[in-house]
VOTORRO-871507 format. One record per residue (C-alpha): residue in three letters; x, y, z. Coordinates in steps of 0.1 Angstrom, whole numbers, plus 5000, padded with zeros to 4 digits. Example, Ala and Ser with C-alpha at 12.3 -4.5 7.8 and 13.67 -1.06 7.14 Angstrom:
% VOTORRO-871507
Ala512349555078;Ser513749895071;
This chain:
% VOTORRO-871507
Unk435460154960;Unk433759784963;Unk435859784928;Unk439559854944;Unk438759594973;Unk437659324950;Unk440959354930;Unk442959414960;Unk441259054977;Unk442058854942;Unk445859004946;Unk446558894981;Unk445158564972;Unk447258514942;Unk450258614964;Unk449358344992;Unk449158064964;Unk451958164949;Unk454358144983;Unk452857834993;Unk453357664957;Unk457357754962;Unk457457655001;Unk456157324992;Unk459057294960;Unk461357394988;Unk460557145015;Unk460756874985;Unk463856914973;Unk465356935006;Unk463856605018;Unk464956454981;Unk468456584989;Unk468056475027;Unk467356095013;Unk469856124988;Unk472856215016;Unk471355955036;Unk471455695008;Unk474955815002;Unk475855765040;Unk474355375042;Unk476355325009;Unk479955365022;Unk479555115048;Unk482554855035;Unk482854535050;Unk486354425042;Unk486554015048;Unk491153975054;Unk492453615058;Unk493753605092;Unk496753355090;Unk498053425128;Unk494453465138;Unk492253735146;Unk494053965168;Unk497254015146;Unk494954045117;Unk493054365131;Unk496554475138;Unk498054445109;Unk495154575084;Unk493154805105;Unk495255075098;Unk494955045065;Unk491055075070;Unk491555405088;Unk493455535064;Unk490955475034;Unk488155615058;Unk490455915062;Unk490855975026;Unk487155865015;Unk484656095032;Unk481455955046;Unk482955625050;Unk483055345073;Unk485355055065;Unk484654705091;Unk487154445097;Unk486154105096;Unk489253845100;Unk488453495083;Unk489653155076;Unk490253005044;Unk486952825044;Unk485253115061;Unk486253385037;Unk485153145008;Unk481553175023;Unk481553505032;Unk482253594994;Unk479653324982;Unk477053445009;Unk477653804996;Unk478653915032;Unk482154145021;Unk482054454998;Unk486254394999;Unk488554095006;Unk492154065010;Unk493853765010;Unk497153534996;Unk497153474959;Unk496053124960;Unk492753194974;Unk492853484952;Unk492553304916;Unk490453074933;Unk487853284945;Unk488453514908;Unk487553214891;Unk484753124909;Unk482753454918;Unk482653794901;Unk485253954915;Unk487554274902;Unk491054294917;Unk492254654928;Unk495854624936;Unk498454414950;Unk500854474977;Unk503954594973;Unk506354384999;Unk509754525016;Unk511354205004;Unk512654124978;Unk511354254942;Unk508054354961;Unk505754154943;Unk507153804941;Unk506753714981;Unk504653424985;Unk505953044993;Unk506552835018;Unk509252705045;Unk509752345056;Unk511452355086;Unk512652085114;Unk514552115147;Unk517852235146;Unk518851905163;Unk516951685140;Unk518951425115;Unk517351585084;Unk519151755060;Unk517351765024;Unk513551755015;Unk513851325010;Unk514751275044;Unk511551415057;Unk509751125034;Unk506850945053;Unk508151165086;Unk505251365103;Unk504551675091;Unk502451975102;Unk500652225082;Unk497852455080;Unk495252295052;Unk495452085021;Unk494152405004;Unk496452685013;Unk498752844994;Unk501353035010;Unk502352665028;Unk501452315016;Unk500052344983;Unk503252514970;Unk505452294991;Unk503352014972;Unk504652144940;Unk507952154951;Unk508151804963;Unk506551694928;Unk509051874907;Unk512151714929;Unk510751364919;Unk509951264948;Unk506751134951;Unk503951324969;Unk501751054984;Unk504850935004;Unk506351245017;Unk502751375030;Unk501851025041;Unk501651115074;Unk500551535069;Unk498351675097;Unk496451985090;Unk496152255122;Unk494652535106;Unk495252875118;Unk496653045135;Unk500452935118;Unk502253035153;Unk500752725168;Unk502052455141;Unk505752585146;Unk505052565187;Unk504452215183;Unk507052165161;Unk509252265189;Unk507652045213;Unk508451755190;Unk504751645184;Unk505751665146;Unk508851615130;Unk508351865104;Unk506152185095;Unk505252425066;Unk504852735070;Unk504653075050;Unk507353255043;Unk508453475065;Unk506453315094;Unk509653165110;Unk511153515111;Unk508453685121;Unk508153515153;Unk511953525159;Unk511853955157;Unk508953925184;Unk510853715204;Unk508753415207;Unk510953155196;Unk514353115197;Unk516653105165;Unk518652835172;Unk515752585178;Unk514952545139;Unk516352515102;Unk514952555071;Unk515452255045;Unk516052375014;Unk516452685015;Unk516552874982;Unk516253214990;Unk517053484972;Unk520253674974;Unk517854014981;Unk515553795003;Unk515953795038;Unk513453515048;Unk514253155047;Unk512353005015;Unk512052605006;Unk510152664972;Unk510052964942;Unk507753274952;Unk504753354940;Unk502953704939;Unk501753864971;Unk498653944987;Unk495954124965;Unk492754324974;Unk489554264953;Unk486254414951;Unk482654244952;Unk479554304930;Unk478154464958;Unk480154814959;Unk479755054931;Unk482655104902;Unk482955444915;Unk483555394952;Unk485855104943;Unk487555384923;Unk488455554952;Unk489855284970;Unk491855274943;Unk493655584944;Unk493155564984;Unk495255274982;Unk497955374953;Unk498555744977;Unk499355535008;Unk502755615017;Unk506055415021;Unk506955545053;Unk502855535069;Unk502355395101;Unk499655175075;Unk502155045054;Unk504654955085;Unk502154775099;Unk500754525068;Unk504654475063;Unk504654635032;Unk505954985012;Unk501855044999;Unk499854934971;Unk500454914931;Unk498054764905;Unk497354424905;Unk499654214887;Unk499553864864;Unk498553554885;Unk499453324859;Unk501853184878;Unk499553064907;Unk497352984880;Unk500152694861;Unk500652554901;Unk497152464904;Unk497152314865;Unk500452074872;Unk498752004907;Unk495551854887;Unk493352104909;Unk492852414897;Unk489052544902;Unk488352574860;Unk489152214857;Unk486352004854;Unk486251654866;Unk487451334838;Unk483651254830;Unk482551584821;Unk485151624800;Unk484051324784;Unk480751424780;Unk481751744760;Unk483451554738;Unk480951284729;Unk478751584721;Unk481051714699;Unk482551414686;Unk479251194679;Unk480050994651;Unk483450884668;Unk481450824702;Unk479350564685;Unk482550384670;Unk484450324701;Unk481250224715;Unk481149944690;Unk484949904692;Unk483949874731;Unk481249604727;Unk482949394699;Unk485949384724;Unk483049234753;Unk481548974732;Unk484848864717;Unk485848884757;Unk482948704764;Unk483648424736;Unk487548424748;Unk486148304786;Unk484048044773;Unk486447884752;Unk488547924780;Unk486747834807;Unk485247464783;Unk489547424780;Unk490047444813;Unk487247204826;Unk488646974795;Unk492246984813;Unk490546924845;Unk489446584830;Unk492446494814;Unk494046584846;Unk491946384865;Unk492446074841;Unk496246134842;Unk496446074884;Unk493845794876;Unk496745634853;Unk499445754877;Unk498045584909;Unk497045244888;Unk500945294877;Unk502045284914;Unk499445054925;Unk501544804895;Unk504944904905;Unk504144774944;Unk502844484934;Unk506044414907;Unk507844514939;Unk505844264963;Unk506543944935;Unk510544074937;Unk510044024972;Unk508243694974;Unk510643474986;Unk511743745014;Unk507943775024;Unk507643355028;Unk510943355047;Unk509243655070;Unk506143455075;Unk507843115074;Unk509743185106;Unk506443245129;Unk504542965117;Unk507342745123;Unk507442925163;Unk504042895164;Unk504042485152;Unk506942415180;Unk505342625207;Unk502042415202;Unk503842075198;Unk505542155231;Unk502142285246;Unk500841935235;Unk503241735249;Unk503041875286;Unk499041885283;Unk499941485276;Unk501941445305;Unk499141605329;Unk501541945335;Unk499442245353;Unk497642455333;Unk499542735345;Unk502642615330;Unk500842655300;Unk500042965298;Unk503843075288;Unk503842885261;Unk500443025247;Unk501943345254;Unk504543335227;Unk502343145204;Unk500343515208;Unk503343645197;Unk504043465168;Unk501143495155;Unk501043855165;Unk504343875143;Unk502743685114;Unk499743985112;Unk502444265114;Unk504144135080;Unk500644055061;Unk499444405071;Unk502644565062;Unk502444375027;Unk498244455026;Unk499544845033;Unk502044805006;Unk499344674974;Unk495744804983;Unk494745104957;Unk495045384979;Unk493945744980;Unk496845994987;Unk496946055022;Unk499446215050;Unk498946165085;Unk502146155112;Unk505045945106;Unk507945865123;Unk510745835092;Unk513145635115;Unk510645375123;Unk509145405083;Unk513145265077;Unk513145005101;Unk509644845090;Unk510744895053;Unk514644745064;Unk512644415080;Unk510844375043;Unk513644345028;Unk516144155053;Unk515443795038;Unk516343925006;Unk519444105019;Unk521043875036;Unk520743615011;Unk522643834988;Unk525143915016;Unk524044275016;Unk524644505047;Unk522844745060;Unk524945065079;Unk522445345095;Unk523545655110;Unk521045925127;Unk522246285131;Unk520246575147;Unk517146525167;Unk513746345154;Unk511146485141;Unk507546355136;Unk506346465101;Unk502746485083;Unk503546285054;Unk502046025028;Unk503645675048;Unk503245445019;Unk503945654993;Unk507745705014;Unk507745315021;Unk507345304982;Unk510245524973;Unk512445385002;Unk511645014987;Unk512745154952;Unk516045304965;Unk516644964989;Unk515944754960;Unk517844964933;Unk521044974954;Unk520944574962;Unk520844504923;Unk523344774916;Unk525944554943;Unk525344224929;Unk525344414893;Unk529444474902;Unk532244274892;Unk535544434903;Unk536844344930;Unk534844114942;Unk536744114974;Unk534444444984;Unk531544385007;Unk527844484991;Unk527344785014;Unk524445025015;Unk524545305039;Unk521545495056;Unk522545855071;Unk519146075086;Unk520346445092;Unk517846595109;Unk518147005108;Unk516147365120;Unk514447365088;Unk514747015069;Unk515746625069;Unk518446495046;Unk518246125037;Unk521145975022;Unk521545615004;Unk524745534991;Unk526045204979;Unk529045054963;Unk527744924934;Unk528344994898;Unk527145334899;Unk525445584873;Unk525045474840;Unk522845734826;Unk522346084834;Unk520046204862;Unk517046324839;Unk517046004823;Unk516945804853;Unk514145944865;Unk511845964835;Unk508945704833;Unk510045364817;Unk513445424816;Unk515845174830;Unk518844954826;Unk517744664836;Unk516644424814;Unk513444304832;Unk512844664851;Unk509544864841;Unk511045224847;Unk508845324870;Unk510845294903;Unk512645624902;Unk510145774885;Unk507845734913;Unk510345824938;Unk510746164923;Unk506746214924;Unk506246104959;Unk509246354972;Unk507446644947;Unk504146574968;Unk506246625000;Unk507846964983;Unk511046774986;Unk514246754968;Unk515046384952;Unk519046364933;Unk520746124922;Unk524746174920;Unk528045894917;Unk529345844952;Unk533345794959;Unk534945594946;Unk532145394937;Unk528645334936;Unk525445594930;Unk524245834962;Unk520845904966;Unk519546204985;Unk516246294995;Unk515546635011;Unk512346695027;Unk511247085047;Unk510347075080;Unk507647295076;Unk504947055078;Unk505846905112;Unk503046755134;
């Protein structure tokens, strides 16, 4: 019996380990399944980052039905809207914040190229071919003068950022590839960002005189009544004959959905076919403006924009490129890096010798003005011996005042007359002698060395004082003298003797060329002085009736030519110097009938 109930014990204990081996098997595999469902759960939470172009209320209208539908068709799913920027949606994908993105095609290779991202399927448009439906619009008033893309040149232009597609960057291409040049027609661009609807608003309001916009944007507004047709025009407008939006540039493909590193293959799977199933005709489709998805297509057209544009995000900058290839091309590296150091030192050597040439010419220079002013400093005094006997007739006349005055002065002093009948007479002596200084100054003026200097001078008086040096000489060769002045005067910053030098030349010259004429003798020696004074210049003529020109211009005025047999050659010579210092104009032409004009032309410009 104590046998039976000893098996009987061991039984029911084998039994009780037994159940409570394959309860506790149970209860784990229905927590590992529990974990495993709610793994699955926290796993089909998508956030799906969309670029909201019109901003974020039309973008949860437009794509959150397409959300629900993929939730609808993927079990255990949650899809979240999040609308972005440009810049925005760039760091949301760097940042790892979006399982999926949707966005224009630019942004699309850029962001491909850039991060690891695989591209699901692109959307199939009701325009057009479907697929080919990205570009821009450029459009102005209706009322504005513009007609083609080069009138809006320089104008003021709106748009949404230098870096979006669907707008300026493929308006940028078009510009380029029209020949006009880009820097001028968006050199006065401002960028608005989003949303578009605001650009074209002010565009209206005439704060811009242009805008670009997507396609498609203009007529978008128009069906929801928030602008009126009439007010705008599309430039340019190259739309296709199956393309009911305005377009200014080709199309590109349209918007594409992608899938981050963050989502499984398989899950991205079913978005897939989620996507491909969508119907035409689903309140989904209507609303992204489409007829569903098909698989992604080539982007290697938005990929050639952004190589001719210089920009596209593979491109690595000028000096890295260089780099790689002085890696790979050592041996040539080091050659044009000697090429480029000979070509330094033989630089180097070319502005030495240069700059030792240059400080050589500044010397010979320097002599040559040296020899030039000792040359003038002769011809005035060759000029001051041709005038001697003028000079002593000048001076002879005040001495002999000044003896008479005193003799009579003397004589009433003598005869006991008041002192204050005196004082006349010392008056004029004052005069006289007064007169006498005048003429040795002038003549002093006339033969010191000088340094070239201008200072104001009045050219009508610089004639008359130049006239009275030579009046002796004049009238003893019955010479006359006929002056005209035209115009208003003008007080000029110029160099006094060097003009009192050239007009001494010219006086001189003419007198010899009179008494150098032998038929008829019955005409007076004339020389007459006309000053035309001008807005902008003074025109002083000298023309005598002598025996005019007897050489050519150039020749007359090179140094030591002449045709007189005791002249130096300097006179015109000098004259054409001192009117090049005054940026003037010095000629010499045969007057009519006879006799030699000389005109001098000096600019107004330097007026005191």
């Amino acid at each position: 019996m104590s046998c039976r109930n000893n098996i009987g014990y061991i039984l029911i204990r084998l039994i009780t380990s037994l159940f409570l081996l394959v309860s506790s098997n149970v209860n784990a595999n229905v927590m590992n399944n529990l974990d495993k469902v709610n793994d699955k759960i926290e796993a089909t939470i998508v956030d799906v980052g969309v670029l909201a172009t019109r901003g974020v209320l039309e973008a949860k209208q437009r794509w959150q039905p397409t959300l629900i539908w993929l939730q609808e068709q993927i079990p255990n799913s949650e899809f979240r809207l999040h609308p972005y920027t440009l810049a925005e949606m760039e760091t949301a994908v760097q940042q790892q914040r979006v399982d999926i993105l949707v966005t224009n095609p630019g942004q699309a290779v850029r962001l491909g190229r850039q991060y690891p991202l695989s591209w699901l399927a692109t959307l199939n448009s009701q325009l057009g071919d479907g697929t080919h439906v990205i570009g821009s619009a450029l459009i102005v008033r209706a009322d504005s003068h513009y007609q083609h893309l080069v009138d809006v040149s320089g104008g003021k232009i709106a748009a949404v950022a230098s870096n979006a597609f669907g707008g300026y960057l493929t308006m940028l291409l078009a510009v380029q590839n029209q020949g006009i040049n880009p820097t001028a027609f968006f050199s006065d661009v401002s960028f608005l960002g989003f949303p578009v609807d605001a650009i074209i608003y002010q565009l209206r309001d005439g704060y811009f005189d242009a805008a670009v916009v997507p396609v498609c944007q203009l007529e978008s507004m128009l069906e929801e009544g928030l602008i009126v047709e009439s007010a705008f025009r599309v430039l340019n407008n190259i739309s296709p004959s199956d393309f009911t939006c305005a377009v200014s540039t080709r199309l590109y493909p349209n918007w594409s959905i992608a899938k981050t590193s963050a989502i499984s293959a398989t899950l991205a799977k079913k978005i897939t076919r989620a996507l491909f199933a969508l119907p035409a005709n689903h309140s989904a489709s209507i609303a992204a403006h489409s007829t569903g998805w098909i698989p992604s297509i080539s982007q290697l057209s938005v990929d050639q924009l952004y190589r001719d544009l210089d920009i596209h995000p593979l491109q690595r900058p000028w000096w890295q490129e260089a780099v790689v290839w002085i890696k790979k091309n050592q041996q040539w590296a080091w050659v044009v890096f000697l090429f480029v150091l000979l070509l330094s030192v033989y630089h180097l050597i070319l502005e030495y010798r240069f700059s030792r040439s240059e400080r050589a010419l500044k010397a010979t220079l320097n002599r040559l003005k040296e020899k030039n002013a000792m040359l003038e400093h002769a011809q005035r005094v060759a000029i001051v011996g041709e005038l001697g006997s003028s000079l002593a007739h000048e001076i002879n006349q005040p001495l002999t005042a000044i003896l008479n005055y005193s003799q009579g002065g003397l004589l009433r002093i003598k005869k006991g007359v008041a002192t204050t009948d005196i004082v006349p007479v010392l008056e004029k002596i004052q005069q006289q002698v007064k007169r006498a200084d005048d003429i040795v100054q002038r003549l002093r003026t006339l033969i010191n060395k000088r340094a070239v200097a201008k200072s104001s001078c009045d050219i009508e008086t610089l004639i008359s004082d130049t006239l009275e040096l030579v009046e002796y000489d004049f009238h003893q060769k019955n010479i006359t003298v006929n002056r005209v002045c035209l115009g208003n005067t003008v007080i000029l910053n110029a160099d006094i003797v060097g003009l009192q030098q050239a007009l001494l030349n010219i006086l001189n010259n003419a007198a010899d060329a009179c008494l150098m004429r032998k038929l008829p003798q019955s005409i007076d020696n004339e020389i007459k002085i006309k000053s035309q004074y001008t807005a902008d210049k003074l025109t002083l003529t000298f023309t005598d009736n002598g025996v005019g020109l007897t050489a050519t211009n150039a020749e007359l005025q090179n140094a030591f030519f002449t045709t007189k047999k005791d002249g130096l050659g300097l006179g015109l010579a000098i004259c054409r110097d001192v009117i090049d210092a005054h940026h003037g104009q010095f000629t010499l032409t045969p007057a009519d009938p006879v006799g030699c004009c000389v005109t001098i032309t000096l600019p107004l410009t330097h007026t005191v």
